[in-house]
N, C-alpha and C positions, 0 to 999 in steps of 0.2 A: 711116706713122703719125706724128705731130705730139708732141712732145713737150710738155708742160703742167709749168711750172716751177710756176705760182703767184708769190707776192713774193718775191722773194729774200731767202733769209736773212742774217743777219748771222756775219760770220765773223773772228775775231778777225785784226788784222794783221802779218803778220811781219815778217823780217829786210827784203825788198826794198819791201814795200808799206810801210813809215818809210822808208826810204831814197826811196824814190818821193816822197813826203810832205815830207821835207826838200829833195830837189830842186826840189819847185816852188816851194816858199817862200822858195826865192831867186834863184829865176828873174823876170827884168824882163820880159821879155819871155810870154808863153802857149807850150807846145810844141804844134804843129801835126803830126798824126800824118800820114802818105800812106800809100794803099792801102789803109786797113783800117775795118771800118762807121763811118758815121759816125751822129752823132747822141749822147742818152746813153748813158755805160756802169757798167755798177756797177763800186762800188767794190770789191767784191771779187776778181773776177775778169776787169775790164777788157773782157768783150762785154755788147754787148745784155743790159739785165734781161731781155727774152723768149729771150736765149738764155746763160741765167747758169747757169753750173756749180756755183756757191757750193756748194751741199746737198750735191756730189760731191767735194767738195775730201777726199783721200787720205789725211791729213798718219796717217806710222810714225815711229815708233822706230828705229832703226838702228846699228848698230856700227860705222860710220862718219859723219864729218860733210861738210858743204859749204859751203868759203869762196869766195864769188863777189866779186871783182873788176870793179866796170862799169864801163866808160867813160862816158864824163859824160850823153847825152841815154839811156842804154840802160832806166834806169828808168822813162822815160816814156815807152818805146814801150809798145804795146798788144800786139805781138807777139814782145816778148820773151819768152822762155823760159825765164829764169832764176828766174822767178817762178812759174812749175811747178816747178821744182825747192823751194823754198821751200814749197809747198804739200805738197808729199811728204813732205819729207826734214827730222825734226820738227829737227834740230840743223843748220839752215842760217842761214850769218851773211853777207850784205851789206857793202861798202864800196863806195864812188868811188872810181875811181883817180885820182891826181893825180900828177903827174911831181914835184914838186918839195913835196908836203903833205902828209908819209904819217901816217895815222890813227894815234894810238895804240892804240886799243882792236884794231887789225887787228896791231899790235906784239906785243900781248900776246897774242890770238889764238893766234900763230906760235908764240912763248914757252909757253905752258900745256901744261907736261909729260903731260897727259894723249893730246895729237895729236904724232901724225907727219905732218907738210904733206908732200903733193905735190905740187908744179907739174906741170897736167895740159896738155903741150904737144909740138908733133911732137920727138924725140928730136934729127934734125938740128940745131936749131939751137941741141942746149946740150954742154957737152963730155961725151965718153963714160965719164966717170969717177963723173959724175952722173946717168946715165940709164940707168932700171930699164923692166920692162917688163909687172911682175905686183906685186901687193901683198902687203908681207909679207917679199918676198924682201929681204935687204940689199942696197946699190949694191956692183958689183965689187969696191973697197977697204975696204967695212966687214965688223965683224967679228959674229957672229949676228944672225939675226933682230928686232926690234924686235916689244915684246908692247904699243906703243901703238897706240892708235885711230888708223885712215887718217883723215887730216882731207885731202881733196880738193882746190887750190884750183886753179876757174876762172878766165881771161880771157873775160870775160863783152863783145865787141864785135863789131865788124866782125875781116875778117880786116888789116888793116893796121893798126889800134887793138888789140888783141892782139900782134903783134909786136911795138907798143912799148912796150906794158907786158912783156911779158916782157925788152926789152933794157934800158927805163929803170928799172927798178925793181931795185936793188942789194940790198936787206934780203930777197930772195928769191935770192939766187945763191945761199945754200949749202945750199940744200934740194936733197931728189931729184927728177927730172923725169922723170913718168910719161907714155913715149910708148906710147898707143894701138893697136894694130894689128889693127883693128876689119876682120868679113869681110863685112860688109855694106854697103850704099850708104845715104844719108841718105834718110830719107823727108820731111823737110823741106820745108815747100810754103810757106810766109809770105813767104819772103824770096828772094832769089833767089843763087848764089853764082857768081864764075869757074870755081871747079876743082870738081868731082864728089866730091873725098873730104874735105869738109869737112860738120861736123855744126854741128847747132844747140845751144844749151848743155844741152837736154835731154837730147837724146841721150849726149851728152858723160859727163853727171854718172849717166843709166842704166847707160851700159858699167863707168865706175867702180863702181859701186854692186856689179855682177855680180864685176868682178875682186876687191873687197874681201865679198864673199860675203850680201850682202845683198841675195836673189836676188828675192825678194816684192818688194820697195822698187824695186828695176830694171823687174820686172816692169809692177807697177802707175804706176810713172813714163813709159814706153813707153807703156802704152793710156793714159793719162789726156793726155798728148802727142797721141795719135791723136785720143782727144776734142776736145778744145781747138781743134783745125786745123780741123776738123767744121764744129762750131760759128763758130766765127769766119768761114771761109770762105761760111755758110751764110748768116750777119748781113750779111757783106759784098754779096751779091747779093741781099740782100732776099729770103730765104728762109727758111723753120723747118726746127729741123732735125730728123731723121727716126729714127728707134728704130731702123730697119731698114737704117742704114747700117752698114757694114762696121765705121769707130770705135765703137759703139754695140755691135755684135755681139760684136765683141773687149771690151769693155767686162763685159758681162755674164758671156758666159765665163771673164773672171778673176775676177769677183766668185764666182761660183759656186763 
């Protein structure tokens, strides 16, 4: 069965879709995407108007937030996923990283007593004095619990552009570093990876979402991930996409 979107609707733009929007406005150059449909795409949701999600976009409420980090071209790929997270997760805030021009408003972010920032990254490679493994808990040397809001933050890139934003970025050493120990395998199909136990930033920001207890929001971030690959994949080979697939299936039974 054939999916019938109609026009796409209009859907307000968030934290990464301006940040999008300011990237190209000072880009000399056009980004040139590879691998993914080509032709137009909306602006809301980056596939095919015939295969536009807009009408389905998520966006909860949640008791935790999501600060994404991207390295410079990651907002204009089409297959980022940082921009589902943003569709979900109604307190998601966007930055560029820059090795040497750090935002201020990502300053402040950090600062605003209302979030506890995590650095959300493998536990190896930050000292063990700072690396927690659940939310909520204090790091070994602190003393109670913390009654702030998780505020999440992403390295939103490649895995080589994440590493060095996590060593070149110094206004994040004295946060906690939440490492993952996730029992499942990436189901991630856009992009391709070397090692097997690497996720995509959606994934990333669902697990989060689960350990900070905001299990609807993980939930519905997971199928709306499955959707999106669906879709996209579906544009890519010049194909509609289908009710009766498996994203689609999962899709309903969570709505349900």
């Amino acid at each position: 069965m054939k999916v019938d979107h109609g026009s796409p609707p209009q859907v307000a733009p968030h934290a990464v879709s301006r940040l999008r929007t300011f990237r190209i406005a000072r880009s000399t150059v056009p980004f040139m995407a590879r691998g993914g449909p080509r032709g137009e795409r909306c602006a809301g949701c980056r596939l095919r108007p015939s295969h536009c999600l807009c009408a389905l976009r998520p966006t909860q409420a949640t008791h935790a937030g999501v600060c994404l980090l991207l390295a410079d071209t990651e907002p204009l790929k089409p297959s980022n996923t940082g921009w589902l997270v943003a569709d979900v997760v109604a307190d998601t805030f966007a930055f560029s990283w820059e090795r040497t021009d750090v935002d201020p408003n990502l300053l402040t972010l950090l600062a605003d007593p209302q979030w506890e920032p995590h650095i959300v990254f493998p536990g190896e490679y930050a000292p063990a004095e700072r690396v927690v493994h659940s939310v909520g808990s204090p790091a070994p040397a602190a003393k109670g619990a913390s009654l702030k809001r998780p505020l999440f933050v992403l390295l939103d890139g490649t895995w080589s552009e994440a590493r060095k934003m996590f060593r070149k970025s110094p206004y994040l050493d004295h946060f906690l570093v939440l490492s993952l120990q996730p029992e499942k395998l990436s189901r991630y199909r856009l992009r391709r990876s070397t090692r097997s136990d690497h996720f995509c930033t959606a994934e990333v920001a669902a697990m989060c979402l689960e350990l900070g207890g905001d299990i609807q929001a993980a939930q519905t971030l997971e199928a709306y991930l499955d959707l999106f690959t669906h879709h996209y994949l579906q544009a890519k080979q010049q194909l509609p996409p289908h009710i009766d697939s498996p994203a689609w299936q999962r899709w309903r039974a969570l709505k349900a």
